[in-house]
C-alpha positions in Angstrom: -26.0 -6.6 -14.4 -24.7 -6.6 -10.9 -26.0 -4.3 -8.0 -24.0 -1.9 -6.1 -24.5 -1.3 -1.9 -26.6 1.5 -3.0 -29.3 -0.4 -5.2 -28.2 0.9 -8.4 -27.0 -0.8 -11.2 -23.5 -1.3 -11.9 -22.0 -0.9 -15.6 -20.0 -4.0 -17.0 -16.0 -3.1 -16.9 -15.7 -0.8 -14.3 -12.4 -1.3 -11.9 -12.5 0.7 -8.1 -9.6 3.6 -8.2 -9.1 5.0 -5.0 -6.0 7.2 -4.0 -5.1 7.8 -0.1 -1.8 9.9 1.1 -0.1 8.3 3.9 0.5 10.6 6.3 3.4 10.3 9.5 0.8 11.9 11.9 -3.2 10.3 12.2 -5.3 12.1 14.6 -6.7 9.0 15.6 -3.8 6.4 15.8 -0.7 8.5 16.5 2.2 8.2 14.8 2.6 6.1 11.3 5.1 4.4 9.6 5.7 4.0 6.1 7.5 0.3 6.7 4.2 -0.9 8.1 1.9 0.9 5.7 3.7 -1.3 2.6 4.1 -4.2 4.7 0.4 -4.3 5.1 -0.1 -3.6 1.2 2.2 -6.3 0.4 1.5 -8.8 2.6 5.0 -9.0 4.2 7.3 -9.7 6.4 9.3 -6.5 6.6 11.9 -4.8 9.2 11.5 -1.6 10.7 14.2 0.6 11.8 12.3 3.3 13.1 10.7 1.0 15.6 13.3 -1.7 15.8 11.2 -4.3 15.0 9.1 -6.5 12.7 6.0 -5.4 11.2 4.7 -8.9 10.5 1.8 -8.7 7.6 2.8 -12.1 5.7 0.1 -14.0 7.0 -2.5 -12.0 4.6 -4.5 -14.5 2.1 -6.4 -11.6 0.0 -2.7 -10.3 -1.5 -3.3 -11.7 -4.9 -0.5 -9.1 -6.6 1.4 -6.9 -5.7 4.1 -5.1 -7.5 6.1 -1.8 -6.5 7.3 0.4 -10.1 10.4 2.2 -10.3 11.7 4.8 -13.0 14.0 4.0 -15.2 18.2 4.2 -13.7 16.5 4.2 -10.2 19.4 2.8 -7.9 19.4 -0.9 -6.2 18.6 0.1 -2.8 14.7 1.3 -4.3 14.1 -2.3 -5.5 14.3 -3.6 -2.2 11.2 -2.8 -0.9 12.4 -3.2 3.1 15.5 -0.3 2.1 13.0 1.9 0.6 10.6 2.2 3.1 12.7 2.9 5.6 14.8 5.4 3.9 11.2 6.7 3.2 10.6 6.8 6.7 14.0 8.6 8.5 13.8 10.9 5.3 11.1 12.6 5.9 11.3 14.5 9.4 8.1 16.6 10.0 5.2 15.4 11.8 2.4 16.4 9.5 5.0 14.8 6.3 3.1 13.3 3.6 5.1 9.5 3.2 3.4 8.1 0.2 0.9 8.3 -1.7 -1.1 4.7 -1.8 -2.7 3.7 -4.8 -5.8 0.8 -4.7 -7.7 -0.8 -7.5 -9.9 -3.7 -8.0 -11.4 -5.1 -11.1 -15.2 -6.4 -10.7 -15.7 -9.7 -8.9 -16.8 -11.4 -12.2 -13.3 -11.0 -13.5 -10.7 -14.2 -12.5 -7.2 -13.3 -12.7 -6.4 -16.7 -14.2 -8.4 -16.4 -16.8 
């Protein structure tokens, strides 16, 4: 059974959950943009319109999957993940707005996602 960073034991099967909101305004970098934030997630090239340029993530190796889920009728402009993070980011005008919420999850290392 594998160890954790604490010492204790880690049960067989478990996959690492974690939830963050992505926030417009961080007390410690300034202000934050959603184009960047799924850029980085994604491993992407992708364009920003509130800061007129590139936010160049593409170079990432450790993007294995990645995959953005939409409801069911949601318009064509959502499935283009560029358009929706910028309509994400000049939609939402306070400061202190909450952008996204960013989901993360990783099975154990012992799992291989090719089988």
């Amino acid at each position: 059974m594998p160890y954790g960073r604490n010492g204790r034991r880690m049960q067989d099967g478990n996959i690492h959950c974690h939830v963050t909101n992505l926030s417009r305004k961080s007390p410690f970098r300034g202000e934050r943009f959603a184009v960047a934030m799924a850029a980085y997630v994604a491993g992407e090239r992708l364009w920003s319109e509130g800061k007129q340029e590139h936010i160049v993530y593409h170079m990432r190796e450790d993007v294995v999957f990645k995959r953005t889920l939409f409801p069911a009728g949601a318009p064509a402009w959502a499935r283009d993940r560029n358009s929706l993070w910028n309509r994400v980011d000049t939609t939402a005008r306070r400061r202190d707005a909450r952008l996204a919420k960013c989901p993360a999850s990783a099975p154990m290392r012992q799992y291989r996602l090719n089988g």
